[in-house]
N, C-alpha and C positions, 0 to 999 in steps of 0.2 A: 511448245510448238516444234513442229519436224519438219523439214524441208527434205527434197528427194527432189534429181532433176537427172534425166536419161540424154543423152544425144545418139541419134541417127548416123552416122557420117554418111556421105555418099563415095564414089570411088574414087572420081579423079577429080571432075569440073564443080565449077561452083555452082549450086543450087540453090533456091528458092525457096524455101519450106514453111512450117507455119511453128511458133512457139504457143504451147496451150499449156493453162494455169490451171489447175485443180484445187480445192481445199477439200479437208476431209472435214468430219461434222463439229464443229465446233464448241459443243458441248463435251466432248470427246477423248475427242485427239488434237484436234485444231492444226491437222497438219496442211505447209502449201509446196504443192508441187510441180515444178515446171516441167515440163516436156515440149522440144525440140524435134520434128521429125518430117522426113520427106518419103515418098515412096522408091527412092531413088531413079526417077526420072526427071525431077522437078518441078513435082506438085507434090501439095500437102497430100499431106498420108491418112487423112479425113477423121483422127483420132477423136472419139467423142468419150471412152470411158475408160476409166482409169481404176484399179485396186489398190488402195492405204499399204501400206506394208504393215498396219495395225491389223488390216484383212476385209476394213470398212470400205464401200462405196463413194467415191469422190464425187464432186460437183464441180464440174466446168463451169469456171468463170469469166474467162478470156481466151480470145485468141487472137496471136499477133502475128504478119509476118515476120522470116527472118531468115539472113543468109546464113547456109553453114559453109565455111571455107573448105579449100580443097584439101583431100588428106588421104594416102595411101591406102588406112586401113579400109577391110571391107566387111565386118562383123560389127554388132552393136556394143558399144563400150558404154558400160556402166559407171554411173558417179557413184563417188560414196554418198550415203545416207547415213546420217545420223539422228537419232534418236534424243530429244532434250534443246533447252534454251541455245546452249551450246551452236546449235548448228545456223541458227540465224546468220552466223558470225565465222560461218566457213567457208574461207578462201574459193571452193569448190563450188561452192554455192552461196554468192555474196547476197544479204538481202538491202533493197533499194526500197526505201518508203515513199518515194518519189516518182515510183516506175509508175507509166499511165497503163493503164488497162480499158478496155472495152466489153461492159459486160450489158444483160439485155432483163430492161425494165417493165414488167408486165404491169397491164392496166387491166385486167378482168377479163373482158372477154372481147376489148378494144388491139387493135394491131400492137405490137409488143415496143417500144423505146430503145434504142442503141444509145451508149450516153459513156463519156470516159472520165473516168476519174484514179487521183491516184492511192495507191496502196493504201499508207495510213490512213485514206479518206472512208477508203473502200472497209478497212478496218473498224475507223469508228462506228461506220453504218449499222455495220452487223453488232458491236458491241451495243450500241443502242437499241436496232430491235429485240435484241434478247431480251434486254433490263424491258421494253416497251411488253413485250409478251406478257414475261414474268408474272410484270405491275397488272397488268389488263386479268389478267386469270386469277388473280390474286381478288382483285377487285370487283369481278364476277361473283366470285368464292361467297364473298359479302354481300352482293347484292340479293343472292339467292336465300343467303339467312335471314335475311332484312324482309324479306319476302314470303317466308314461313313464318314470321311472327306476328304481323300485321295482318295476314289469313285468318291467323289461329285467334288473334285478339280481333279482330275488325267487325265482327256480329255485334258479340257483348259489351264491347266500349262503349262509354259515353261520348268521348271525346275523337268519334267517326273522322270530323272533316280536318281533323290534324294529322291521323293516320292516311286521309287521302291523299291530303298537300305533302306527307312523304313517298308514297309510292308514286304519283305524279313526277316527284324530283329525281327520284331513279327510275325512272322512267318502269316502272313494276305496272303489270296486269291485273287489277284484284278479282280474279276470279277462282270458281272454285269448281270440281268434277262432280256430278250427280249421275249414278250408277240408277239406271233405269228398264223396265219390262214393262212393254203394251202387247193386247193383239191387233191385229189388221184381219179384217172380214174381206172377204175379194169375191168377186165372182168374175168369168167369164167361161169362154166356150174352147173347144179343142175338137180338131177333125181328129179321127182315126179311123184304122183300115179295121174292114170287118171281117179281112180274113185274116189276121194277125191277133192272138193274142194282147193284151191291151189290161195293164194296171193303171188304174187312173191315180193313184194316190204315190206310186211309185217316179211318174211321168212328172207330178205336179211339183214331187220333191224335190224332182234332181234339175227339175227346168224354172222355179217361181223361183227370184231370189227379192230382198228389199235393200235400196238403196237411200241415201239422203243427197236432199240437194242443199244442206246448207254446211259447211264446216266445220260449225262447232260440235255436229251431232257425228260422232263415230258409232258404226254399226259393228257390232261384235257376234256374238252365237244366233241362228236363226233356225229357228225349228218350224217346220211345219205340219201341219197337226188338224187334225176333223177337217180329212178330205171326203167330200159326199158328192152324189149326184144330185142338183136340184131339182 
């Protein structure tokens, strides 16, 4: 993991600013990066995105206030960054597994959860839903084979209502796709003008279409074909 942390100063007076936490993708780089910054008047400086010095896209995960004391300089001063374990454990940028953070809890498509917890907490979260992903896609993987064989056997079996009671347990569909051709006889009427030009079969092409109202039927190629006058 890589830690990276920039500060703002401001010029003279003590200001007010906001600390924002970033991680980079975790599969990755797994890098976490603090940033410290004011607009130099004494509001945050509304920082939402950040770039990895790996060259990846960060994800804000907090943000906290914080004072930056007063200091001379007036130009942005850069922390070291280092790159490896190492840097967990640099003076420069000490790490705290115990720092609280504030990060925001989505429910679907229910108003989103504010909720704080600390670092290592926030840590294990993410190392769990990796392993949790992982397991689940993993186990998909299998369900979907488990599902292709009880298809392929589930006609000619004898023994049907044991292949049911496992597709039932994995909760599997037994069903199966029938590729299908009918026609439709139609009839009705169409105004046209009798001083225009007028193909009825061209008319009837580009404007008749056939739809289903039930779900499991998908309509695919539709030709139309012996258009006459009756």
């Amino acid at each position: 993991m890589s830690v990276g942390s920039c500060i703002i100063l401001p010029m003279t007076n003590e200001l007010i600013s906001s600390k924002y936490t970033f991680v980079c993708d975790p599969d990755e780089c797994d890098c976490l990066i603090e940033l410290t910054s004011s607009d130099g008047f004494g509001f945050p400086s509304g920082v939402t995105e950040l770039t990895c010095p790996c060259g990846r896209k960060t994800t804000l995960v907090s943000v906290e206030h914080a004072t930056i004391a007063p200091s001379n300089q007036t130009k942005e001063e850069k922390m070291e960054t280092t790159i490896g374990s190492d840097a967990l454990h640099s003076p420069a940028v000490p790490y705290d597994a115990n720092l609280l953070v504030t990060y925001k809890v989505l429910h679907g498509y229910s108003d989103p959860e504010y909720t704080t917890s600390k670092v290592a907490s926030l840590e294990w979260d993410l190392h769990n839903g990796r392993q949790s992903q992982k397991t689940a896609s993993l186990l998909q993987s299998k369900i979907n084979n488990a599902k292709d064989i009880i298809a392929e056997a589930y006609a000619d079996s004898s023994d049907q209502d044991t292949l049911r009671s496992i597709a039932e347990a994995l909760g599997i569909e037994l069903t199966r796709t029938i590729e299908f051709t009918c026609s439709i006889e139609v009839s009705g009427t169409v105004e046209v003008d009798l001083l225009e030009d007028y193909e009825l079969e061209d008319d009837i092409a580009d404007n008749l279409y056939v739809d289903s109202q039930s779900g499991r039927i998908e309509i695919g190629d539709i030709e139309v074909c012996h258009v006459r006058e009756a």
